[in-house]
C-alpha positions in Angstrom: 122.8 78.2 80.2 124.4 75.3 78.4 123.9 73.1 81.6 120.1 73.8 82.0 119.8 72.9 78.3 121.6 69.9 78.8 119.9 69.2 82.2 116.6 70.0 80.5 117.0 67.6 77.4 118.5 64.9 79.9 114.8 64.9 81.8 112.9 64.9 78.4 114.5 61.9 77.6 114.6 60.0 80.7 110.7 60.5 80.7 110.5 59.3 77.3 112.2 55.8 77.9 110.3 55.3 80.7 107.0 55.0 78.6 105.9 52.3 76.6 107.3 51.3 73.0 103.8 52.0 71.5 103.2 55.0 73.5 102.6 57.8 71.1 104.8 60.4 72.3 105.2 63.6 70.2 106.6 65.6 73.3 106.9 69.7 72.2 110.1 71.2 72.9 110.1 74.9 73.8 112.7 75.4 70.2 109.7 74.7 67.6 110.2 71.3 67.6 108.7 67.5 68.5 110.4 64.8 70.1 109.3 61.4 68.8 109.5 58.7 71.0 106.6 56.6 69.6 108.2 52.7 69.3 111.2 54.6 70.9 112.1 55.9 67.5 113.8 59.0 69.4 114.0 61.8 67.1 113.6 65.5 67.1 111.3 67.1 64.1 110.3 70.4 63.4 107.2 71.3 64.9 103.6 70.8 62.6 102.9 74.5 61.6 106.6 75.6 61.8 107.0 78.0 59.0 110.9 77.9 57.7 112.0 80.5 55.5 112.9 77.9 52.7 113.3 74.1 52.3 116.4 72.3 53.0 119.0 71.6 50.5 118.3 68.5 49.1 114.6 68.2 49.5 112.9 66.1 46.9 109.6 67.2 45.3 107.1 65.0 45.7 103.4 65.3 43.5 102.9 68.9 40.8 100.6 71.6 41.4 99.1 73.2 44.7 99.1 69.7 46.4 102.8 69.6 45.7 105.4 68.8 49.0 109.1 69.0 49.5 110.0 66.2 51.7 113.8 66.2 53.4 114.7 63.8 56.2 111.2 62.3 57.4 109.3 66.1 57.3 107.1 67.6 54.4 106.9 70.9 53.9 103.8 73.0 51.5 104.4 76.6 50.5 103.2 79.3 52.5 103.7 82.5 51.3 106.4 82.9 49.9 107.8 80.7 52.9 107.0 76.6 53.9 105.2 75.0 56.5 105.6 71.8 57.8 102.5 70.0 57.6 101.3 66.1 58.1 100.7 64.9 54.2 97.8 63.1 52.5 97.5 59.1 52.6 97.9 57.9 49.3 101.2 60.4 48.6 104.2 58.7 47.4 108.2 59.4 47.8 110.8 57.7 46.0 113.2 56.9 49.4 112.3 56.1 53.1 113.9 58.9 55.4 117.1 58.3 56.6 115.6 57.6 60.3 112.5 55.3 60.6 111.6 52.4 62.3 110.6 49.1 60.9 106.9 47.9 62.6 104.8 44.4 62.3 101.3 44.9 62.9 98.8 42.5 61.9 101.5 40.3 60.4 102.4 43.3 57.8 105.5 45.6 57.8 105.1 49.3 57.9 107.9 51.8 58.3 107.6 54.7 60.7 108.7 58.0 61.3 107.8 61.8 62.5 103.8 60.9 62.9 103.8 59.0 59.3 103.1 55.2 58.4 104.2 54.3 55.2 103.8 50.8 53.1 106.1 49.7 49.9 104.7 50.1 46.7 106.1 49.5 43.2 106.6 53.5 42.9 108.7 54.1 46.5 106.8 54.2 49.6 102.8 55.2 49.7 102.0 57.5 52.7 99.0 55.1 54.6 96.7 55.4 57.4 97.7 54.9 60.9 97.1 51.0 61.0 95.2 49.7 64.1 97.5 48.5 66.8 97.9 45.6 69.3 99.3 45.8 72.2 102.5 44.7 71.5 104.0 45.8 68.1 107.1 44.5 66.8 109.7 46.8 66.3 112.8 46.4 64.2 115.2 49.5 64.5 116.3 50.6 60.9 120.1 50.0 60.1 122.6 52.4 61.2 122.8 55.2 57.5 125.7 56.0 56.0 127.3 59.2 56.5 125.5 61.7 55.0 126.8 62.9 51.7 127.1 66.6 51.3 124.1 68.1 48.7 125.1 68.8 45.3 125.6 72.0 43.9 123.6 71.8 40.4 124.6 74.1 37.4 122.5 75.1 34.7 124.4 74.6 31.5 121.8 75.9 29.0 120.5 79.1 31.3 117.7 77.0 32.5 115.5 78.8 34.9 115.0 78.2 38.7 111.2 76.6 38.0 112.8 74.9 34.7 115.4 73.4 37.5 112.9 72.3 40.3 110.6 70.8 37.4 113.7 68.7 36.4 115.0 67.4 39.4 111.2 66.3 39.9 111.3 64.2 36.7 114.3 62.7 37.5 113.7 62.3 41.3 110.7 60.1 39.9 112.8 58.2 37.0 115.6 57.2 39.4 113.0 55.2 41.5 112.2 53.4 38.0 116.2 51.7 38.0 117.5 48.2 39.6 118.1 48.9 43.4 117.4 52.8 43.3 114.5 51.9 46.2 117.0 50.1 48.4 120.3 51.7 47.9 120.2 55.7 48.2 123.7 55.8 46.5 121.9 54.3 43.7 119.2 56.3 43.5 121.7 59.4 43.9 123.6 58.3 40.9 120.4 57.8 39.1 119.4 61.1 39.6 122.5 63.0 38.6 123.0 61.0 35.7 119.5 62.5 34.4 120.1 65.5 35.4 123.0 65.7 33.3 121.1 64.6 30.3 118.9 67.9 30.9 122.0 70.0 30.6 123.4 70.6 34.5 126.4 69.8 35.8 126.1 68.4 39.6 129.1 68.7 41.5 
């Protein structure tokens, strides 16, 4: 079985580099998920529609109300029930930090930053979600920098008996504050420290 996986995935990808960098490729995978080979950014997503029965740890809560998403590692999620759906999100929505994979693109003498489907474009906030920007024939593509390793989520305490919404409502005010210091925009471990700072000024401990 593990060699007709293997065998399998080998032929998806072989396909994939064979097409053009601008190519958009969004090949489904028979698991629930996407392979994204569009400007050969080569990554797997969860499929749009998915349902999951929660969030990943560490997803950061971007916008208030109904229109609300958790965003973690280039996909947004929306409740659904009482579970959450992946979905594509509004232009115009903004996130503190780019996802760890995305790929740098020049069109029309303008940088853009790609990843799972999504354009974004730098604004004084993070990065706004934009409309897919019309495309030449030839784009130029600038891999992103190899991330660090990934640092393992925090576990966050309530000192003060805070409640679950109390907590989600706080680590949204500070998510959005850290973007506000020196660096926080460029430098995840900045932003990180940012954040946990804050939240300790709420009354949690983050360990």
């Amino acid at each position: 079985m593990k060699t007709l996986l293997h065998a399998s995935a080998a032929a998806l990808l072989a396909l994939c580099a064979a097409l053009p960098a601008h190519a958009d490729v969004r090949v489904r995978a028979n698991i629930g998920m996407v392979f994204d080979n569009r400007y050969h950014h080569d990554h797997y997503y969860p499929a749009p529609g998915y349902v999951a029965p929660y969030v990943p740890r560490g997803a950061v809560v971007v916008g208030a109300g109904p229109g609300r998403y958790w965003f973690h590692g280039g996909v947004w999620y929306q409740p659904y029930g009482p579970r959450y759906r992946v979905v594509a999100p509004r232009v115009g929505v903004v996130i503190p930090l780019l996802p760890p994979a995305y790929v740098t693109v020049t069109l029309g003498g303008l940088p853009y930053y790609y990843a799972n489907g999504v354009y974004y474009r730098a604004v004084p906030e993070g990065y706004a979600v934009v409309a897919p920007p019309p495309e030449p024939v030839v784009a130029q593509v600038q891999p992103a920098p190899a991330p660090p390793p990934p640092k393992a989520d925090p576990i966050i305490y309530p000192r003060n008996g805070q409640s679950n919404e109390q907590l989600e409502n706080d680590r949204r005010d500070c998510n959005r504050w850290a973007t506000t210091q020196p660096n926080a925009q460029a430098d995840a471990s900045v932003f990180n420290r940012a954040v946990e700072a804050c939240m300790d000024g709420r009354g949690y401990t983050m360990k």
